[in-house]
KOLPA-347645 format. One record per residue (C-alpha): y, z, x negated; residue in one letter. Coordinates in nm, 2 decimals. Layout:
BEGIN
Y/Z/X/A
...
//
This chain:
BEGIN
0.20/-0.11/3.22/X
0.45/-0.34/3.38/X
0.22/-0.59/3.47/X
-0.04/-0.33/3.64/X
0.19/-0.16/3.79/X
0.33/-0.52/3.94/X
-0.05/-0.62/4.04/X
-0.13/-0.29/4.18/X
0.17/-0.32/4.47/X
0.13/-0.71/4.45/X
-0.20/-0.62/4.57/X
-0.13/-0.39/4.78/X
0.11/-0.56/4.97/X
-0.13/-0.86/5.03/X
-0.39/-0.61/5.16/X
-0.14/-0.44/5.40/X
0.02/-0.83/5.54/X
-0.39/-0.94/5.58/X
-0.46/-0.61/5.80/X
-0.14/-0.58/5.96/X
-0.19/-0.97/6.02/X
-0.55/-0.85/6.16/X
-0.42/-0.61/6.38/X
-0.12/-0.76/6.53/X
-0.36/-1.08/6.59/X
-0.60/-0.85/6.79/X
-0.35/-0.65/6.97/X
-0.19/-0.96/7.15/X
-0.52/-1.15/7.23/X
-0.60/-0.76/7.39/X
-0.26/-0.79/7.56/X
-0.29/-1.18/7.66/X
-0.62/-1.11/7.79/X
-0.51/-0.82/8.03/X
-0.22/-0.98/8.13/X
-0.42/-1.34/8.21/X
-0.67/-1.05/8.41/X
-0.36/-0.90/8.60/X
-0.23/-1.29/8.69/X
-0.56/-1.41/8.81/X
-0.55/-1.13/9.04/X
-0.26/-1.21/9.20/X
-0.29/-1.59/9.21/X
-0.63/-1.47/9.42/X
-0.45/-1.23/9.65/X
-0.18/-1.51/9.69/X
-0.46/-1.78/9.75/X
-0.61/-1.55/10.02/X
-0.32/-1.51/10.22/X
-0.24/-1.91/10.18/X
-0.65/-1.99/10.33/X
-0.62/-1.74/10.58/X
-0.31/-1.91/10.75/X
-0.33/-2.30/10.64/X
-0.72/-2.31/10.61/X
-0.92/-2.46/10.34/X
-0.69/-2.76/10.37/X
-0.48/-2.56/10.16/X
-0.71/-2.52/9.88/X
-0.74/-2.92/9.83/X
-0.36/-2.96/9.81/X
-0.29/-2.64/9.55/X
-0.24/-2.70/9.19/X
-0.38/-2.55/8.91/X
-0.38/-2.52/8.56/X
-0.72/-2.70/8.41/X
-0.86/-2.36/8.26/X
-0.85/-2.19/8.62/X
-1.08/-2.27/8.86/X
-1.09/-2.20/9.21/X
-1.44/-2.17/9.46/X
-1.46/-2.08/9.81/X
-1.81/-1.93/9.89/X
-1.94/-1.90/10.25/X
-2.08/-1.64/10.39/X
-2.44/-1.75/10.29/X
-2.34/-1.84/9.98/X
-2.29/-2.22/9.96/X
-1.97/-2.34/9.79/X
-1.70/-2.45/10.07/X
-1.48/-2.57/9.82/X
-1.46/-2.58/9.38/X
-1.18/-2.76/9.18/X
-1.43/-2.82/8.91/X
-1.70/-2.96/9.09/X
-1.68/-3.28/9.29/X
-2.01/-3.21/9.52/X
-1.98/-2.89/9.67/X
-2.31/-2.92/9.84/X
-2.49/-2.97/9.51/X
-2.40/-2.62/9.38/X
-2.64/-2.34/9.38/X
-2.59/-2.04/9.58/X
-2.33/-1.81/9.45/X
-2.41/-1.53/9.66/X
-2.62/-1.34/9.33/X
-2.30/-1.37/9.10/X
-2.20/-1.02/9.02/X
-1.86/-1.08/9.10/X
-1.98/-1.22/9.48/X
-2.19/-0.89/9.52/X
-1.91/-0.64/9.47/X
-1.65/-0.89/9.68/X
-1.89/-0.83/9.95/X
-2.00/-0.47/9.95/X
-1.61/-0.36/9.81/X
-1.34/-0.63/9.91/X
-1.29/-0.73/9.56/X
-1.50/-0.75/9.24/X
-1.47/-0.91/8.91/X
-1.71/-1.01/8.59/X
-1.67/-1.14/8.27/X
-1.93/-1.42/8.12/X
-1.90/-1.52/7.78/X
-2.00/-1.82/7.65/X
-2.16/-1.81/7.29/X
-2.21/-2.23/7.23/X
-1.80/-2.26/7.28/X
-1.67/-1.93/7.20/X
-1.53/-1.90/7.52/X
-1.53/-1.61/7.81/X
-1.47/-1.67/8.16/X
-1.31/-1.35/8.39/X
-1.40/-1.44/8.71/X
-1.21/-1.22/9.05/X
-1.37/-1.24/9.36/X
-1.18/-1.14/9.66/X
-1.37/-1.11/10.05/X
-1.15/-1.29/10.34/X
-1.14/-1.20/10.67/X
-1.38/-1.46/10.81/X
-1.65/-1.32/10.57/X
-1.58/-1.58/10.32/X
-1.57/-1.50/9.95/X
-1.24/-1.63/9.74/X
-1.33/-1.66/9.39/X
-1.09/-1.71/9.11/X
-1.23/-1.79/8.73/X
-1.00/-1.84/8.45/X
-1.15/-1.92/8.09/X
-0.97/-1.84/7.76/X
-1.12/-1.84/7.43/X
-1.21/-1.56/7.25/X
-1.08/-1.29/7.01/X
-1.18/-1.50/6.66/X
-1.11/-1.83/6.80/X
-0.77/-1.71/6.92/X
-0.72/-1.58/6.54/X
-0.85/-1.85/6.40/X
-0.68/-2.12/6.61/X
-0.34/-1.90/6.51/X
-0.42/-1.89/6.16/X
-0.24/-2.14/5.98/X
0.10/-1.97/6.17/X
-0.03/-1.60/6.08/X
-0.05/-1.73/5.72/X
0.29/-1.90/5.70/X
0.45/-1.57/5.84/X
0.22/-1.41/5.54/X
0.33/-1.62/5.28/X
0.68/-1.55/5.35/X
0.64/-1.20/5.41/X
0.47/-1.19/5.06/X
0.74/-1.36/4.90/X
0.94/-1.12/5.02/X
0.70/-0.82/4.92/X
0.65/-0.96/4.59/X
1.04/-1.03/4.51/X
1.07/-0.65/4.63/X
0.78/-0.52/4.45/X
0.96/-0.68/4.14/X
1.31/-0.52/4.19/X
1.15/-0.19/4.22/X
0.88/-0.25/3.94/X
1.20/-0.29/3.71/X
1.36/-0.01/3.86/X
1.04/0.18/3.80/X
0.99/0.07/3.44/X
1.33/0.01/3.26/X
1.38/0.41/3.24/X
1.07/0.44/3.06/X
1.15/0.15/2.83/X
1.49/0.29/2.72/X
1.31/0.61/2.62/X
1.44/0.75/2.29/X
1.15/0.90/2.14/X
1.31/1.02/1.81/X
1.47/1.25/2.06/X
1.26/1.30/2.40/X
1.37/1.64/2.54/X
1.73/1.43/2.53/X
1.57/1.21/2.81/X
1.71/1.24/3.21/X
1.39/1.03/3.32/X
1.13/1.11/3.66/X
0.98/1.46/3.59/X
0.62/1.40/3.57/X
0.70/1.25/3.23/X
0.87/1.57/3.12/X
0.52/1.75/2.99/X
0.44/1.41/2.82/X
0.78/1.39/2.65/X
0.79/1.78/2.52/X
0.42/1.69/2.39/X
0.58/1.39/2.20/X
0.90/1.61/2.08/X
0.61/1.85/1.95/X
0.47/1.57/1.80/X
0.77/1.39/1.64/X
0.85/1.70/1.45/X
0.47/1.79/1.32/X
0.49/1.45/1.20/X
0.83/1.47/1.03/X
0.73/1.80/0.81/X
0.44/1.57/0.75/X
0.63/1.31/0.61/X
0.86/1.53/0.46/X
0.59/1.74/0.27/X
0.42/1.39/0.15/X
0.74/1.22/0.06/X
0.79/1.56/-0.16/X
0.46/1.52/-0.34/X
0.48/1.15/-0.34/X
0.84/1.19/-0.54/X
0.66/1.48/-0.76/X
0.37/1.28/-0.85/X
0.61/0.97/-0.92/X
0.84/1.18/-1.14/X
0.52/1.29/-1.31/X
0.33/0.98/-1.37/X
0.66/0.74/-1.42/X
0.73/1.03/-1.72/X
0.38/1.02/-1.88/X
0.33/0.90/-2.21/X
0.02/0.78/-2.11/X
-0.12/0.48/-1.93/X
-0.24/0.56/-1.48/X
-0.39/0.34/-1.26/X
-0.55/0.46/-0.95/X
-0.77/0.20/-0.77/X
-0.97/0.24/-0.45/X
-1.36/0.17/-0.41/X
-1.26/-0.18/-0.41/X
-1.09/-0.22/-0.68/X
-0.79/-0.28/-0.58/X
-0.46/-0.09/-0.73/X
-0.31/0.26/-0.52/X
-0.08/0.39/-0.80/X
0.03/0.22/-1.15/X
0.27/0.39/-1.37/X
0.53/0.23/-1.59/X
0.34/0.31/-1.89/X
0.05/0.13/-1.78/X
0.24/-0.17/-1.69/X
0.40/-0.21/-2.05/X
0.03/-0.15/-2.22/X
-0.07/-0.43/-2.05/X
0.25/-0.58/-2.10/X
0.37/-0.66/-1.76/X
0.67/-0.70/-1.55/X
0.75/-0.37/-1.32/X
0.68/-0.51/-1.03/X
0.51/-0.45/-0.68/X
0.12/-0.46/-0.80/X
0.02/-0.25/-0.54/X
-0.34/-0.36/-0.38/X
-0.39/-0.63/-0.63/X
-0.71/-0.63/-0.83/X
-0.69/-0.42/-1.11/X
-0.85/-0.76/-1.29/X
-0.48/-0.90/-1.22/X
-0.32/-0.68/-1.47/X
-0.61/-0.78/-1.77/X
-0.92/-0.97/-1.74/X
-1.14/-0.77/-2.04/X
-1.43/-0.85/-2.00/X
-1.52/-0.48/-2.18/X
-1.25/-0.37/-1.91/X
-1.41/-0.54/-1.64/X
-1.77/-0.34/-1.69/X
-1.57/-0.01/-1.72/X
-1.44/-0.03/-1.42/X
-1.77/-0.14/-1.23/X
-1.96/0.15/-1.42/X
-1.68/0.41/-1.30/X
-1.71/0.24/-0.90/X
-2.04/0.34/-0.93/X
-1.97/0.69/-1.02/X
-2.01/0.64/-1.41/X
-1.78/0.84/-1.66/X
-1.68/0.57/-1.89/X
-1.50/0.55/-2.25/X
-1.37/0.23/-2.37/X
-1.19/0.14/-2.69/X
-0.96/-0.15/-2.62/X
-0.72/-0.38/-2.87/X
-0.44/-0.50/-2.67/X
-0.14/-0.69/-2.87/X
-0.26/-0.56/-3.17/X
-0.26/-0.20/-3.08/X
-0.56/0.04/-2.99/X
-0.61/0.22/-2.65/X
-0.84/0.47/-2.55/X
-0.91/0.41/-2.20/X
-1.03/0.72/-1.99/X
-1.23/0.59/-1.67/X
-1.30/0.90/-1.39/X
-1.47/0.83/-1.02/X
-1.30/1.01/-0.74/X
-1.61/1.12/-0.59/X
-1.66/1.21/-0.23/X
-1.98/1.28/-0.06/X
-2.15/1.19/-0.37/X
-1.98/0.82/-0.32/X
-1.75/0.70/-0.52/X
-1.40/0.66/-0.34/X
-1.17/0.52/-0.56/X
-1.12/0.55/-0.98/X
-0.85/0.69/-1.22/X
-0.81/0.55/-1.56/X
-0.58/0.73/-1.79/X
-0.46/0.47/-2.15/X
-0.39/0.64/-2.44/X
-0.24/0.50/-2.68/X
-0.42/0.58/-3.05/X
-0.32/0.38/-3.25/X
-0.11/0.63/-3.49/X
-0.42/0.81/-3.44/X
-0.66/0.55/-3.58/X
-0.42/0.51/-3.83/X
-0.42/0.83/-3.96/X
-0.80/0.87/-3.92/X
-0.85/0.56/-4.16/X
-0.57/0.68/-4.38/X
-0.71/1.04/-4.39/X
-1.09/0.89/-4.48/X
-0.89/0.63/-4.77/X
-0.69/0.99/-4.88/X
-1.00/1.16/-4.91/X
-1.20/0.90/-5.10/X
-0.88/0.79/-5.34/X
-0.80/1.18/-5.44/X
-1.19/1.21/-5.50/X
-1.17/0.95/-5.73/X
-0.83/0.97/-5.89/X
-0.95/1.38/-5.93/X
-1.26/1.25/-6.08/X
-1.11/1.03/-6.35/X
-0.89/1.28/-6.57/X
-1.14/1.60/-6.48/X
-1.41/1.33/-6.64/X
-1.19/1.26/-6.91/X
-1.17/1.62/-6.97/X
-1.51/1.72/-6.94/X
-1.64/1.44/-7.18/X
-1.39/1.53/-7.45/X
-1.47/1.90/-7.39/X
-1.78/1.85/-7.39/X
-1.81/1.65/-7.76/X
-1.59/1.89/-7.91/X
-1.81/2.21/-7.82/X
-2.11/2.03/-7.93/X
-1.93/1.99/-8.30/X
-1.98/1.63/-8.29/X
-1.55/1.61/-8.37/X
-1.44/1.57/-8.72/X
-1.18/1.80/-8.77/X
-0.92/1.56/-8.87/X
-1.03/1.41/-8.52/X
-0.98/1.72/-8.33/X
-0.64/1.70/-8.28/X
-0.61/1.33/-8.08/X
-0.89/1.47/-7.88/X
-0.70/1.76/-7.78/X
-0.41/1.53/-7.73/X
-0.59/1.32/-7.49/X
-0.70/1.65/-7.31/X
-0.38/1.73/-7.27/X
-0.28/1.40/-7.18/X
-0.52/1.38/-6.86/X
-0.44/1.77/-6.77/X
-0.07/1.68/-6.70/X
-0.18/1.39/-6.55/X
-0.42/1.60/-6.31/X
-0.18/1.85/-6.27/X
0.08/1.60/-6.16/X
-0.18/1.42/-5.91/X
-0.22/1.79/-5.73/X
0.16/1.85/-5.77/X
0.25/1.57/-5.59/X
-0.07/1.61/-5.33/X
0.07/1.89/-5.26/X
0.42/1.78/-5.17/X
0.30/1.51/-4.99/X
0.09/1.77/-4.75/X
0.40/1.93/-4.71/X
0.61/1.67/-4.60/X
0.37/1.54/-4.38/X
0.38/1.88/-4.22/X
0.76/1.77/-4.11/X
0.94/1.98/-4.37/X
0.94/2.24/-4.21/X
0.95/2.46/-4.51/X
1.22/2.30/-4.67/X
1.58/2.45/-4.65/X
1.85/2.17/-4.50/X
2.18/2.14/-4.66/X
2.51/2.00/-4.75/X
2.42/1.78/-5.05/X
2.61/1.56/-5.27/X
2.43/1.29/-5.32/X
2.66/1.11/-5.61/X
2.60/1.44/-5.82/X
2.20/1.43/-5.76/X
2.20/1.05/-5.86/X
2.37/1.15/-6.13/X
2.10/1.41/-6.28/X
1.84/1.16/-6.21/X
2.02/0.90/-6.42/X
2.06/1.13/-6.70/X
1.71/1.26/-6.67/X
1.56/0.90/-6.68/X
1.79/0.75/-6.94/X
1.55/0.86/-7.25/X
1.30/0.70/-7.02/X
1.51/0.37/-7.03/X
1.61/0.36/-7.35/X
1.21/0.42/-7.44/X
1.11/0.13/-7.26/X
1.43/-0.07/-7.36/X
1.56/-0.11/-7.04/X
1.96/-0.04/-6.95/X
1.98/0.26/-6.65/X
2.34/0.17/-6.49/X
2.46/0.38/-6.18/X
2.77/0.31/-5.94/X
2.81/0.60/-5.72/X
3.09/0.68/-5.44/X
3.14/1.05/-5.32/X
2.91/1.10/-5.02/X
2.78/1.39/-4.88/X
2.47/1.41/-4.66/X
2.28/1.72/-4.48/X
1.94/1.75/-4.63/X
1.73/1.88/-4.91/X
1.82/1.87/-5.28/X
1.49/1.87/-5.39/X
1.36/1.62/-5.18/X
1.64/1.37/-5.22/X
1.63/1.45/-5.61/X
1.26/1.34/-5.59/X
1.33/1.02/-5.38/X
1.58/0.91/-5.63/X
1.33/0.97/-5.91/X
1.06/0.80/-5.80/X
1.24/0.50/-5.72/X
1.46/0.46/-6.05/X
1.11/0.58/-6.23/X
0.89/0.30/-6.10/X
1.22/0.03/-6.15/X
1.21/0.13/-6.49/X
0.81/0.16/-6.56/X
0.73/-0.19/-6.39/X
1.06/-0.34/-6.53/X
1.04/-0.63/-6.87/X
1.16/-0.53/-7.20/X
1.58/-0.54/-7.19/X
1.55/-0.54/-6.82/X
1.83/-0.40/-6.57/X
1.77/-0.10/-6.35/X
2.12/-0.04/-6.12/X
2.16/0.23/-5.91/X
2.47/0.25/-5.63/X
2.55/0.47/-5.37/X
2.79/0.40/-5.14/X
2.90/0.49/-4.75/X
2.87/0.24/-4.45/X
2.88/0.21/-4.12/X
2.82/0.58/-4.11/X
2.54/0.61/-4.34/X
2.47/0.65/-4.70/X
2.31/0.38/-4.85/X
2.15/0.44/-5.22/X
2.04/0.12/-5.37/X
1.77/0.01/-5.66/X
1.75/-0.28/-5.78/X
1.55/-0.39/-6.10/X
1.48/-0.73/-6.29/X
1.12/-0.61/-6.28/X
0.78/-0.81/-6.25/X
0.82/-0.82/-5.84/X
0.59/-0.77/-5.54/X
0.42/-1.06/-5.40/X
0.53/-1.08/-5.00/X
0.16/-1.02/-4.89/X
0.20/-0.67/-5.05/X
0.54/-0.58/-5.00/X
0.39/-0.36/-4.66/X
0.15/-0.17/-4.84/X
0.36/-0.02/-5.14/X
0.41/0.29/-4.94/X
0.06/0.35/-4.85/X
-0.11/0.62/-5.10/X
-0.25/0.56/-5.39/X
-0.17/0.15/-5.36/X
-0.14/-0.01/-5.66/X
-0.04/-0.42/-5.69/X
-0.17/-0.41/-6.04/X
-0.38/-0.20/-6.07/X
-0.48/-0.27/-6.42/X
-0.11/-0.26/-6.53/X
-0.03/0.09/-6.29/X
-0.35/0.24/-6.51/X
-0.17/0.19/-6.81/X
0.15/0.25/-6.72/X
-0.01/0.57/-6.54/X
0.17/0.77/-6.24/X
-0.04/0.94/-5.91/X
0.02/0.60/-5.69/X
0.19/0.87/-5.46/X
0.54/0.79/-5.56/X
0.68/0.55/-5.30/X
0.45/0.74/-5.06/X
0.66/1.04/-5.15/X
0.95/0.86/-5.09/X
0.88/0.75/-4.76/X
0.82/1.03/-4.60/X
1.11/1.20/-4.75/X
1.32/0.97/-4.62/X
1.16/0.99/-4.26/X
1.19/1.39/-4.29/X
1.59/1.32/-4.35/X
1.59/1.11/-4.02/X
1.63/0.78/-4.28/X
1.53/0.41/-4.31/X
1.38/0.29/-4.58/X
1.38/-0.15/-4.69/X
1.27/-0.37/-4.97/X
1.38/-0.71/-5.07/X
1.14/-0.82/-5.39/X
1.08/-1.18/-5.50/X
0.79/-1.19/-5.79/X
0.88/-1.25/-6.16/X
1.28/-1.16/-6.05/X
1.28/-0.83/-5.99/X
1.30/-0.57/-5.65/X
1.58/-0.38/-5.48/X
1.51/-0.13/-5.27/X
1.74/-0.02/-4.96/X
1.76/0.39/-4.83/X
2.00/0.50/-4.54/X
2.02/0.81/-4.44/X
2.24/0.98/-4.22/X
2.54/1.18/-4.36/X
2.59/1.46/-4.13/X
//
C-alpha cells in the first residue's frame, strides 16, 4: 500500500508540474504577445510624429531591433522606404495589404500573417500620415510551440526541481499517512486512535478476532480431548490423509512399531514400517477398501484395523486402529491344545474303564482275576476323577479367583501339613522330605496356597532318584515371602524349562505316564501364584536336580 499510495501522488504531482508548466508557458507567450502588440503600436505613433517633422530622412538614421521592420508606403502604394529591403522600387504594391486598407479608410489598421515553413507570425500596424502616406510597422516573433519548445529545457529544470521537491514531500506525508496504520494493534482494534474511515474496518476486525478466538478455543478443547483420549488408548492410531502422509499418531502406535516419540507428523506412514503386507493395506484403504491385516512385529501379533474417511464417495484420508492380540492368540491356541489334550487325557482312563467293564460283563474274567480288574478300574476312576478335579480348579482360577475367600494365612503352618501329608509319599519312594520354615504370614487363600505347595513338593518327590533330597524353606525378604523347592531330581533340560507350566506338558512323557498325575500341576501352580499377585522362577540343571523360586506378597 505504501508504494501505491507513493506512486499515485508521485504521479500526480508530475501531471500537475507538466500542466501547470503548460499553462504558465502559454499564459506568458499570450502576455508577451500583447505586450510586443501594445509596443509596436507606440514605436509607430512615435515614428509618425518623428516623419512628419524630420521627413523620411529620419527613417534612414532610426534604429531598430532586427525582428522589427519598418516600411513607408505612398499614397499609390509603392514602398518609399523598408529596413528590410535594399530596393525599394523593386517591391510590389502594398496598397492590397489588409493592414494598408484599414490605415487608409480608418487611420490605423493592423493584421497578423503567420508563417507555417518557420513557425513564425508577423503583427503588422499600419498607421495613415498626414500627407496621405501610410507608416507601417511589422514585428515578427515566433509562435506559441516554438516559444515552449525553445523554453523547454529551462521549464524542465524548474520541473525537475519542483519534483524533487513534490516527491521528498509526497514521501514525508506518505509516512505520515502510513505509519498509523502500520502500528495498528489488531489483537485489540477498537483500542486504536487512527483516521475514522478505518473505524468500520477495525470493529469488523475486532468482530473477527474474537469469532476466531472461540474458534481456536473450541478446537484447542477438542484437540486436548482427542489427545487425552488417543495418548490413553491401549491401542495403536494413526490417522493419514489421501496421501498418505501421517495427521495424528498416538504413543501407542509409536511403541508398536517401536519408535522414538518424536514429531512424525506429515511423514509417510511407510516411515514408521515398510511391510510390504502394510504397504498394500494402506493402498487398498486410500482407495476406499475396508482392510484386515494380521501383522508380526518384534515377535508379537497385531491386528491391524484399516477404515477410509470417506467423503463424497472419495476417500479423504485413513484411520488404522493396532491391536495388540497376542495374549489373545495365545489363549486361542492354548484353548484349541486344552481342548484336544482333555479329549484325550479323558479318553485314556474312560477307555481303560470301558474295556475292563466291558470283559468283565461279558464273563470272560476268571474270578480269581476279577479282583485286579476291579483294581485297575478303580485305579483309572481316581485318576479321571482327579483330571476333572483339577480341570475344574484350573477353570476357576483362570476366572481370577474370584470365588475364593482372601485371608490372613500362615504360611509356615500350611508348609507344615503339606510336609506331613507327603512324607509317607517320601519315605515310599525313598526320598528324605526336609522343611525349614520362618514365621510368615501372607493375605491369600489357604486352599490355594496349600495346593501350590503340594504340587511342587509332590512332583520334587515323584521325579526325584531313589535316596534323593526334597528341601522345602520359607523364609521373609525384601518384603516378600519366598517358599523354596529344591530336589536332587532328574532335571529339566534348558529348552523346556518355559514350557513346564503350560497344561498337560510333560518332558518325559513316557516316565510322567508311569509315574502318573493330570500334567495340570505346575499349571495349577502358576496361576495360583498369579491370583496371589506372585512371581514364580526355576533354576534346573539336568541329572542335578531343580529348585523352584515363589514370592508372594505378605500383606
Amino acid at each position: 500500500m505504501k508504494k501505491r499510495i507513493f506512486k499515485s501522488m508521485s504521479l500526480l504531482a508530475i501531471l500537475s508540474i507538466i500542466l501547470t508548466s503548460l499553462v504558465l508557458s502559454v499564459f506568458f507567450s499570450g502576455e508577451m504577445y500583447d505586450a510586443m502588440k501594445q509596443q509596436l503600436r507606440s514605436e509607430a505613433t512615435y515614428l509618425a510624429e518623428a516623419i512628419e517633422s524630420g521627413g523620411i530622412h529620419y527613417l534612414q538614421r532610426v534604429s531598430v531591433s532586427n525582428n522589427t521592420r519598418i516600411t513607408l508606403i505612398s499614397e499609390n502604394g509603392t514602398v518609399l522606404f523598408d529596413n528590410n529591403i535594399e530596393n525599394e522600387s523593386a517591391a510590389e504594391n502594398h496598397n492590397q495589404r489588409e493592414e494598408v486598407e484599414e490605415a487608409r479608410k480608418s487611420g490605423s489598421g493592423e493584421s497578423v500573417r503567420d508563417s507555417a515553413t518557420i513557425g513564425q507570425k508577423t503583427f503588422y500596424y499600419a498607421l495613415l500620415l498626414d500627407n496621405g502616406q501610410i507608416l507601417r510597422v511589422s514585428h515578427t516573433m515566433h509562435s506559441l510551440w516554438l516559444n515552449i519548445f525553445s523554453s523547454l529545457p529551462y521549464v524542465m529544470l524548474f520541473a525537475v526541481l519542483v519534483l524533487l521537491v513534490a516527491l521528498l514531500l509526497v514521501h514525508r506525508e506518505v509516512q505520515r499517512i502510513v505509519v498509523p496504520i502500520n502500528e495498528l494493534d489488531l489483537e485489540h482494534p477498537v483500542d486504536n486512535i487512527v483516521y475514522d474511515e478505518l473505524s468500520p474496518l477495525l470493529q469488523r476486525i475486532s468482530r473477527q478476532n474474537m469469532l476466531i478466538y472461540n474458534q481456536m478455543k473450541e478446537l484447542a478443547e477438542r484437540q486436548q480431548e482427542f489427545s487425552t483420549l488417543t495418548e490413553n488408548m491401549n491401542e495403536g492410531l494413526v490417522i493419514v490423509n489421501a496421501h498418505g502422509y501421517i495427521l495424528s499418531i498416538n504413543r501407542r502406535a509409536l511403541q508398536i512399531f517401536g519408535l522414538k516419540e518424536d514429531d512424525y507428523l506429515q511423514k509417510h506412514i511407510l516411515v514408521v514400517n515398510r511391510n510390504l503386507e502394510l504397504k498394500q493395506t494402506i493402498e487398498n484403504g486410500l482407495k476406499g477398501q475396508n482392510q484386515e491385516l494380521l501383522l508380526d512385529l518384534e515377535g508379537r501379533k497385531y491386528q491391524i484395523m484399516s477404515n477410509p474417511i470417506l467423503i463424497a464417495g472419495h476417500a479423504r484420508g485413513l484411520v488404522l486402529l493396532l491391536l495388540d492380540v497376542t495374549e489373545k492368540q495365545q489363549q486361542e491356541q492354548m484353548r484349541r491344545e486344552f481342548t484336544a489334550n482333555v479329549s484325550h487325557e479323558l479318553r485314556t482312563p474312560m477307555t481303560a474303564i470301558s474295556g475292563y467293564a466291558e470283559i468283565m460283563m461279558q464273563g470272560l474274567v476268571q474270578p480269581q482275576d476279577m479282583k485286579p480288574f476291579a483294581e485297575k478300574i478303580y485305579k483309572e476312576a481316581n485318576r479321571l476323577i482327579s483330571l476333572i478335579a483339577d480341570i475344574i480348579q484350573l477353570s476357576q482360577l483362570d476366572e481370577g479367583g474370584s470365588q475364593f475367600q482372601m485371608q490372613q494365612v500362615a504360611l509356615d503352618m500350611v508348609m507344615e501339613e503339606v510336609e506331613q501329608r507327603l512324607q509317607p509319599l517320601a519315605e515310599k519312594k525313598d526320598v528324605t522330605l526336609t522343611m525349614l520354615a520362618q514365621p510368615v504370614t501372607v493375605q491369600g487363600n489357604r486352599q490355594v496356597l496349600q495346593e501350590i505347595l503340594y504340587n511342587l513338593c509332590e512332583n520334587a518327590i515323584k521325579y526325584n532318584k531313589p535316596q534323593g533330597t526334597v528341601q522345602m524353606s520359607l523364609q521373609q525378604l525384601d518384603g516378600k515371602a519366598v517358599v523354596t523347592v529344591a530336589d536332587t531330581g532328574i532335571g529339566i533340560p534348558v529348552e523346556e524349562q518355559q514350557r513346564v507350566f503350560e497344561r498337560f506338558y510333560r518332558v518325559d512323557k513316557s516316565h510322567s505316564r508311569i509315574i502318573g498325575g493330570t500334567g495340570l500341576g505346575l499349571s495349577i501352580v502358576k496361576h495360583g501364584v498369579q491370583m496371589h499377585h506372585g512371581e514364580i522362577s526355576m533354576e534346573s540343571q539336568l541329572g542335578v536336580g531343580t529348585k523352584i523360586i515363589v514370592r508372594l506378597p505378605l500383606m
